[in-house]
N, C-alpha and C positions, 0 to 999 in steps of 0.2 A: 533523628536517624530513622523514625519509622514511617518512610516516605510513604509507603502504601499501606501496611499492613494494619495500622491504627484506621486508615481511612478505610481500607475494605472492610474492616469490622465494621465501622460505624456506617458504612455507606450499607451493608446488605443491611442494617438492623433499621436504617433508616427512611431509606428508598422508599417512598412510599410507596401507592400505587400508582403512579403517575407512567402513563402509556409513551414512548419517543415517537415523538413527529418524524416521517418521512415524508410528509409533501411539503419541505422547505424550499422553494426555487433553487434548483443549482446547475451545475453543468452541462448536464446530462443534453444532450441536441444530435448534431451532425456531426459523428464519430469521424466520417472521411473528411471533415471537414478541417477537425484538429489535426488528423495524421498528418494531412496533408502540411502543415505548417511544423508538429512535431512529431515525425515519422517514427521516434523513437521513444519510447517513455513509460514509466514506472505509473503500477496505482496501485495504491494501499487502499486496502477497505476495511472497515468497523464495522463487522455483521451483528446485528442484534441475535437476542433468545429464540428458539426454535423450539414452537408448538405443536407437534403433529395431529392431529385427531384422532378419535379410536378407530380400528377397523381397517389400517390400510398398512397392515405387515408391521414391519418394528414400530417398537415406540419411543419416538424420540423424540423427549421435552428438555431442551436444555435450559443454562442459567442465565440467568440477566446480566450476567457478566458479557457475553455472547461470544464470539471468536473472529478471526482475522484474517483475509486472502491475499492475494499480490498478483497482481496483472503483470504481465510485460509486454508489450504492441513491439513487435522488430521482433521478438524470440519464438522459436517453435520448438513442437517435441521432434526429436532426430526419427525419424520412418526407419522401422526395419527391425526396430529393438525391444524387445520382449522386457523393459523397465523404463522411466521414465529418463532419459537423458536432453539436455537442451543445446542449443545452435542458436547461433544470431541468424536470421534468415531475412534477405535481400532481397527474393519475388525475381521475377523476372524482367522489372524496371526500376526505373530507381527507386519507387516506393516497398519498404517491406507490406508482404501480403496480409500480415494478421498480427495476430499474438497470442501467449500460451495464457492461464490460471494454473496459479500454484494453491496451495491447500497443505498444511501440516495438520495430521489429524493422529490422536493417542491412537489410533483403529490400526494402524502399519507396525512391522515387526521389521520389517526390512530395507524401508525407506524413512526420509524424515517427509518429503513431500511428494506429490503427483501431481499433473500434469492436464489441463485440460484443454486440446487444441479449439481456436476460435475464440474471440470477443463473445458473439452474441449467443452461444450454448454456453460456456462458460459462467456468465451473468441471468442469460434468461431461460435455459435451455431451448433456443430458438424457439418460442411463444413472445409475438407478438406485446407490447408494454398492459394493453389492457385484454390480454385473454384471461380469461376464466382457466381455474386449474380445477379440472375437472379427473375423476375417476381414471378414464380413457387420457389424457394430457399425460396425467400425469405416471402412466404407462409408458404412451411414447416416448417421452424423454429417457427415462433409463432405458430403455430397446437404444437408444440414438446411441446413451453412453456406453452402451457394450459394442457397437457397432466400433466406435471411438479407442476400442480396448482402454478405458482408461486406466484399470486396475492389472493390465496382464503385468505377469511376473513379480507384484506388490504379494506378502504374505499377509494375512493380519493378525490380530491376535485373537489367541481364541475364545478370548469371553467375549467377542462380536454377536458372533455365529449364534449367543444364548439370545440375546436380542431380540429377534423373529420369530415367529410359533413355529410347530415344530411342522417340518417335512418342506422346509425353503431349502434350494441347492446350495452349497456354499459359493457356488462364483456369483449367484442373484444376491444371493445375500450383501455384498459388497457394495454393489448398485442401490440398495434398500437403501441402508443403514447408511449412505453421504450422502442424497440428496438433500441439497438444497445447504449443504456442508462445503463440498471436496466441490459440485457441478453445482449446474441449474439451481445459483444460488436466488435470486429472486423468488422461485417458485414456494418458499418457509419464510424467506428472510427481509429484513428490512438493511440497507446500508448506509453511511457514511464515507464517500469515497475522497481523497488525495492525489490528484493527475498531475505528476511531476516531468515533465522536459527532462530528455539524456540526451548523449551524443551516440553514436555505434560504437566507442571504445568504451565508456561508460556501461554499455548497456553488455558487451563482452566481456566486461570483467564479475561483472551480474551472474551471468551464464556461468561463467567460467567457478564462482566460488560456491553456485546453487548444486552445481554438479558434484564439486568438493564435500559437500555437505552429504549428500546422498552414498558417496563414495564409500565407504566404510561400512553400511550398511547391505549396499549391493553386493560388493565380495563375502560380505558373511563374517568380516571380522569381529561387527559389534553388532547389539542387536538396538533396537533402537528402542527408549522408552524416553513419551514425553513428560515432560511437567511444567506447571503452573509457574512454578517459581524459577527454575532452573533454565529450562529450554524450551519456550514455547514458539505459538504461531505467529507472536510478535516480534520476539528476537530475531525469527529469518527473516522477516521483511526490514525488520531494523539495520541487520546487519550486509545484507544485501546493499542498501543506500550508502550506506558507510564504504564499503568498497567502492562504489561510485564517486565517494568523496563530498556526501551531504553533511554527513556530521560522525560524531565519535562512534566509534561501536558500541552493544553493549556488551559484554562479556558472557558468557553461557557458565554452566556447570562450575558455580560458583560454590563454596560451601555453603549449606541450607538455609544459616542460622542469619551469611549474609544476603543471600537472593531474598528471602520471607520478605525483609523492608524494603525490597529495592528491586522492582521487578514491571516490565513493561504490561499493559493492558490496553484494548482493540481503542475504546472510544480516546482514549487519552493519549493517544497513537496518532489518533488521527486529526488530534490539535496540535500537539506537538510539531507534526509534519510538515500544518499548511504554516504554521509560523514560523518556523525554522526554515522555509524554502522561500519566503515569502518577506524577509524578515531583511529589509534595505538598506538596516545600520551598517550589515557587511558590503556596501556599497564605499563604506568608508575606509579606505588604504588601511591604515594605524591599525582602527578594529582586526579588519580580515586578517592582516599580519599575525595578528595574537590570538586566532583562531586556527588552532592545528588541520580541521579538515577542510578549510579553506583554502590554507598552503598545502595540504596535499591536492585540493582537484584544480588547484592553478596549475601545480609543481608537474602531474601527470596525465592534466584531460584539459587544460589552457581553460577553463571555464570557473564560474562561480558557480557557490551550492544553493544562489539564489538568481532568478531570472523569472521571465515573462511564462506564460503559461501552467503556472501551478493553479489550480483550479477546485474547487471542493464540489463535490454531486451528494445530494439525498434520494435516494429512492427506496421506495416501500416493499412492502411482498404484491407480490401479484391477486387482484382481486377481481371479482369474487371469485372464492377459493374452495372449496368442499372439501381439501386436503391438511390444509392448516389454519390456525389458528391464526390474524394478522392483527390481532393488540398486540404487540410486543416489545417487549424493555430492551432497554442497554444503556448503564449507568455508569457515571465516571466513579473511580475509585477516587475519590476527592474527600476531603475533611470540609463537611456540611458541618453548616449552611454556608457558610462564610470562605472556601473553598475557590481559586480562581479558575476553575477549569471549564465553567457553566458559563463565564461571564466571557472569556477568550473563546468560544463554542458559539454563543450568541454572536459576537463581532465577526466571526468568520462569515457566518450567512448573512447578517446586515450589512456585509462590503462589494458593492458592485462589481468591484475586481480581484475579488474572491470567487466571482461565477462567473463572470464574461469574457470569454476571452481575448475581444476588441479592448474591452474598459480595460482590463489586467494589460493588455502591450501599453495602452497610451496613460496608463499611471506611472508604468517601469518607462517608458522615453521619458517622462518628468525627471523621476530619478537617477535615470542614467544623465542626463542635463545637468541635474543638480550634482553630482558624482565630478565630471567633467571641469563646471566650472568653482569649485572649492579645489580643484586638484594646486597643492603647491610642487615648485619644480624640484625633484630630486634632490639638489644641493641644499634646499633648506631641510628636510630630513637627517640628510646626514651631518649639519650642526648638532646636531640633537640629540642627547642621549633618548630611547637606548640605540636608537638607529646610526648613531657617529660608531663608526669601526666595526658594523657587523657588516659584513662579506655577503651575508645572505639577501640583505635587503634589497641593493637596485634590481638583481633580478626579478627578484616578487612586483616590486613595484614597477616594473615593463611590463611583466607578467597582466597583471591587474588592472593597468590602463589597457593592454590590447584588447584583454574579455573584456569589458565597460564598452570601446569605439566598435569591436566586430557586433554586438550584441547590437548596442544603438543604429548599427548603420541596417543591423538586418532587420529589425523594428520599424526603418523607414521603408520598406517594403511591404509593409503586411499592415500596420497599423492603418485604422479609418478615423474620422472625424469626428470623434466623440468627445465629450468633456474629460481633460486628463486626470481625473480626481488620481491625488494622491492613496498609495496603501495605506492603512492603518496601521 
């Protein structure tokens, strides 16, 4: 029962000193490149611990636990509104123009998350992959994110404000105290990212339940307090996905005694995601059937919660840095040594089509293939318990071969001529 809580004891007691690698090969390329192919799509990231240095206002050294952000490419923040609300946004061609950064952070009173418009402020505060974060940089970027309002109409709480030495205004203060947090996360941090493929009703229902979350807080009903165990930065991005129809929710504001052993965290998050997304046994009718959030993103988005462009990125903090500190941890809450979260973490980055987005289409046309030719005809199912007299089934199973043939015939489009190695 003590899924985690045995393991985070032992993992902080254990953890050695061991620094996380950010320059693993991964995704990271020609952002218009992917749009272009998936104009719509989810990314989870695993932020490492956040070192600040002395001398440049608050001081903020977080734990090697580190924390967790959520992209969305196709959504923006709605213009006009003095708090963070979001919209699917469509550009003025068929391509959406951008996408937002969300961020939950204990720092808010009256929100669960904010909002940061743009990919590349967002991730790098517009600095360049190898600029130096210098004194002056690292000015400009908060000047950018107050330009950006990202904090208008966000309250926060007031043991922030103790934070900074004394004579910081409170609305600077805000900007201080989440860099490299809430924005311009590269500029502190190092990540693990998860680039998941939506459709625009998936990614509208996204919007649609991120906005629910903040709702209650916005009118003033509740205030908002996060926590570790209960409701954190994980859970929204967990449950965000789950409305999409990737997998189970997980439950919030559970009682203490159950959340303590059973609670999401950033790195483990981010295994979890790319194998769950990634994961082609649900390629198999029988399985997906007996898979609840499968039958649901057949039942109301025609698609599986697995397909071609799931993708994993590593990148570092930005170097050389005179603002933070860039050794920095981030450790699975895992039961060492022997623990399988290191070993599924390793396979991720040794899978060619784990980072390519050419190799990843032409391993899923394999298994869409292989999906295709094991399909037996409906009537041999329904001989068969349990599928003889459930009412439910032929549906699913139309269902199921349509996303398998639309996916494979739109993979003959875009996929190149590479070896189709299988996923792992």
């Amino acid at each position: 029962m003590a899924r985690h809580l045995a393991p985070l004891l032992a993992a902080l007691w254990l953890t050695g000193c061991s620094v996380a690698r950010f320059d693993i090969p991964g995704a990271g390329g020609d952002e218009a490149a992917y749009a272009e192919r998936h104009p719509y799509y989810a990314e989870y990231c695993a932020l490492s611990q956040i070192k600040k240095k002395l001398g440049f206002g608050a001081d903020i050294r977080g734990q090697i636990g580190g924390h967790a952000v959520f992209y969305l490419n196709g959504a923006c923040r709605v213009a006009g509104l003095t708090y963070p609300v979001l919209d699917v946004c469509d550009g003025t061609g068929s391509q959406p123009p951008d996408g937002v950064g969300l961020s939950m952070n204990a720092h808010f009173v009256n929100a669960k998350w904010v909002a940061t418009p743009g990919r590349e402020f967002f991730f790098h505060g517009g600095l360049p992959p190898d600029a130096p974060v210098t004194r002056d940089t690292y000015a400009r970027v908060q000047e950018e994110a107050k330009r950006l309002r990202i904090y208008e109409g966000v309250v926060f709480q007031p043991w922030v404000f103790a934070t900074v030495p004394p004579g910081w205004a409170p609305e600077a203060t805000k900007y201080e105290v989440s860099v490299a947090t809430d924005y311009a996360i590269s500029l502190g941090r190092g990540r693990y990212c998860a680039r998941v493929p939506v459709s625009r009703a998936q990614m509208a229902a996204m919007v649609a339940f991120l906005n629910e979350q903040n709702a209650p807080y916005r009118s003033g009903a509740q205030k908002f307090e996060w926590s570790v165990f209960t409701d954190n930065c994980i859970h929204l991005a967990h449950n965000a996905l789950a409305v999409a129809g990737l997998w189970a929710p997980w439950r919030i504001h559970r009682l203490f005694l159950v959340s303590v052993f059973d609670f999401p965290t950033p790195k483990n998050e981010f295994v979890n995601l790319m194998r769950r997304a990634n994961d082609t046994r649900l390629l198999d009718v029988a399985r997906a059937y007996r898979d609840p959030a499968t039958r649901r993103s057949l039942t109301e988005y025609g698609r599986l919660p697995v397909g071609p462009g799931v993708l994993a990125e590593s990148r570092g903090p930005q170097r050389p840095n005179e603002v933070y500190d860039t050794d920095l941890k981030l450790i699975f809450y895992d039961a060492p040594p022997f623990g399988p979260y290191q070993g599924w973490f390793d396979a991720i980055f040794s899978d060619p089509a784990a980072l390519d987005i050419d190799r990843n289409g032409a391993a899923f046309a394999v298994a869409y293939q292989d999906a295709e030719a094991e399909r037996r005809p409906l009537q041999w199912w329904q001989e068969r318990p349990p599928y003889a007299g459930d009412p439910a089934f032929p549906a699913f199973y139309d269902k199921f071969y349509q996303a398998v043939a639309q996916e494979r015939m739109r993979l003959r489009g875009t996929e190149q001529q590479r070896p189709m190695a299988r996923l792992n």
